[in-house]
N, C-alpha and C positions, 0 to 999 in steps of 0.2 A: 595511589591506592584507591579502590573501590569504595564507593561510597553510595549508600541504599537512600530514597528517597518514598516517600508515600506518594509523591507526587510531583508535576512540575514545578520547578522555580522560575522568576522571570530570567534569572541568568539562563536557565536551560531552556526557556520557551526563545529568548535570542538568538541561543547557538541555535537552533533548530533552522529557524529564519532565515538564517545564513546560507544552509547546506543546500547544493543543488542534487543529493542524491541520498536515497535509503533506502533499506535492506530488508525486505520483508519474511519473516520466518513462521510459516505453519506445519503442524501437521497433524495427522488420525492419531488414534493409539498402537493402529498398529499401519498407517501409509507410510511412503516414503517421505522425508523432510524435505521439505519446498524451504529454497532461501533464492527472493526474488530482489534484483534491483528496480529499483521506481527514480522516478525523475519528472521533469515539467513541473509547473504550477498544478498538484493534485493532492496539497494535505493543508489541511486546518485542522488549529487546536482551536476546542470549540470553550476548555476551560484547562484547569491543571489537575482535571484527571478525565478527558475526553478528548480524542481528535479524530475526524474524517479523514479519508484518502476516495479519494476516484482513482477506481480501477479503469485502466483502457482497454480493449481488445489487445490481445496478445497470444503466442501460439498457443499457447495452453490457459488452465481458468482453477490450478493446483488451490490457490488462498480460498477460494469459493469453496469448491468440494471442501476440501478439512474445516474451515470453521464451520461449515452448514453441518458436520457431525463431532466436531470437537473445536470448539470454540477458544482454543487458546490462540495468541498471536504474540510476536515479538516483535519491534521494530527497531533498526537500528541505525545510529548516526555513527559518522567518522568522520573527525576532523580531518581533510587534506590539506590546508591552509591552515596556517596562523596556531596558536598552543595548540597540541597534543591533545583530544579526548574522542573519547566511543562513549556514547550514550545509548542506553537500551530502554524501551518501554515495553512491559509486559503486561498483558491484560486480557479481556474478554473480549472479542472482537463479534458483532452483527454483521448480517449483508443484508444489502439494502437493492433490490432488481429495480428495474426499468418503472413495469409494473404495480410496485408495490407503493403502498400510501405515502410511506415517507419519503419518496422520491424527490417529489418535486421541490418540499421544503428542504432538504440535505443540497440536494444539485443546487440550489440556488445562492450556499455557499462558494461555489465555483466557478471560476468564466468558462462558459461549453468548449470544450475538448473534444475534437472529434474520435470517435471511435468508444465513448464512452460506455460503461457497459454495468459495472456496479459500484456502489458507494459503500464501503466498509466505516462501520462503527464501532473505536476502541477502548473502551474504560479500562482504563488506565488502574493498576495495583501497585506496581511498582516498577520503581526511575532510578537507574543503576548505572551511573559512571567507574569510568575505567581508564587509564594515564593514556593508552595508543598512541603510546613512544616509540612504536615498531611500524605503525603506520605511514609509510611513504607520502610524501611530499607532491600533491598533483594540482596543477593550473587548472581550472576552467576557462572553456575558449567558448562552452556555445553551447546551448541546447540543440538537439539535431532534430529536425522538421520531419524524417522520413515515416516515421509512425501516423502523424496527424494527415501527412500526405497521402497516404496509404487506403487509412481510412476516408477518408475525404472524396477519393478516388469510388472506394466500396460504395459509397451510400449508405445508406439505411437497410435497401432491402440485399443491395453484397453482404453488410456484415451480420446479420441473422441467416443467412447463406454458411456465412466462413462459421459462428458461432455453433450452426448446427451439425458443420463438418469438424468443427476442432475443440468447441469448447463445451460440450455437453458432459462431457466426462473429463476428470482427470487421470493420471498416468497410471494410475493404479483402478482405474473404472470405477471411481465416487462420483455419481451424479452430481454437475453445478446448479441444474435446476433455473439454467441463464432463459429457457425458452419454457418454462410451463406453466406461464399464464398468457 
């Protein structure tokens, strides 16, 4: 059965710990609904109702555009191992650019990831379990390198290149705002 929380538990700041992947959910009032998967070391709970995520370069920059105009975000877990459950955080989510003041203090939360590109910030309202008795059963074998290689490859001055051919807008032409300062 579902069960609402106001906030994190240390039981659910654990399971979180665990997970090598989540689900990130934005949108406009009236865009399309962005449901993105994330992986690697790129989320900290900063308490039991805040956590960061580094965003990396990726073909699109959807979470950007819709919070930067409608600030809702969802995030979500799923046990593949071990009990059964789907954890959801809902909340207000910030972007945090390259540029911008709290850059440096937020990233420093993080080991540098290349291809790095924004830091999202989400106060957290409400912590909502769910049984994910239907959820399939999946190993982890490995985080996959091809991303940070990728970028690694771009540089610095390739991925404000690729940013300004792929991520200035999202799919529905919502400025990210990733290049204007």
């Amino acid at each position: 059965m579902a069960k609402h929380y106001p906030a994190l538990t240390d039981r659910l700041i654990e399971f979180i710990s665990e997970q090598k992947i989540f689900f990130v959910g934005t949108a406009t009032a009236d865009s399309r609904v962005n449901i993105s998967p994330k992986g690697l070391d790129s989320l900290r709970i900063l308490d039991n109702n805040r956590l960061l995520w580094l965003n990396l370069t990726g073909s699109g920059n959807e979470s950007s555009a819709h919070v930067q105009n409608h600030p809702r975000m969802t995030i979500m877990f799923c046990a593949f191992e071990g009990p059964p459950m789907i954890l959801r955080l809902f909340g207000t989510a910030r972007v945090i650019h390259k540029d911008d003041e709290e850059w440096q203090k937020l990233f420093g939360y993080f080991k540098p990831l290349p291809g790095a590109r924004q830091i999202f910030d989400l106060s957290i309202n409400l912590v909502l379990t769910s049984c994910g008795m239907a959820v399939p059963n999946y190993a982890y074998t490995g985080d996959r390198d091809m991303l940070s290689d990728w970028a690694e490859k771009k540089g610095d001055d390739g991925l404000k290149l690729y940013w300004e051919e792929k991520n200035k807008f999202s799919i529905d032409d919502i400025p990210t705002n990733i290049l204007t300062k």
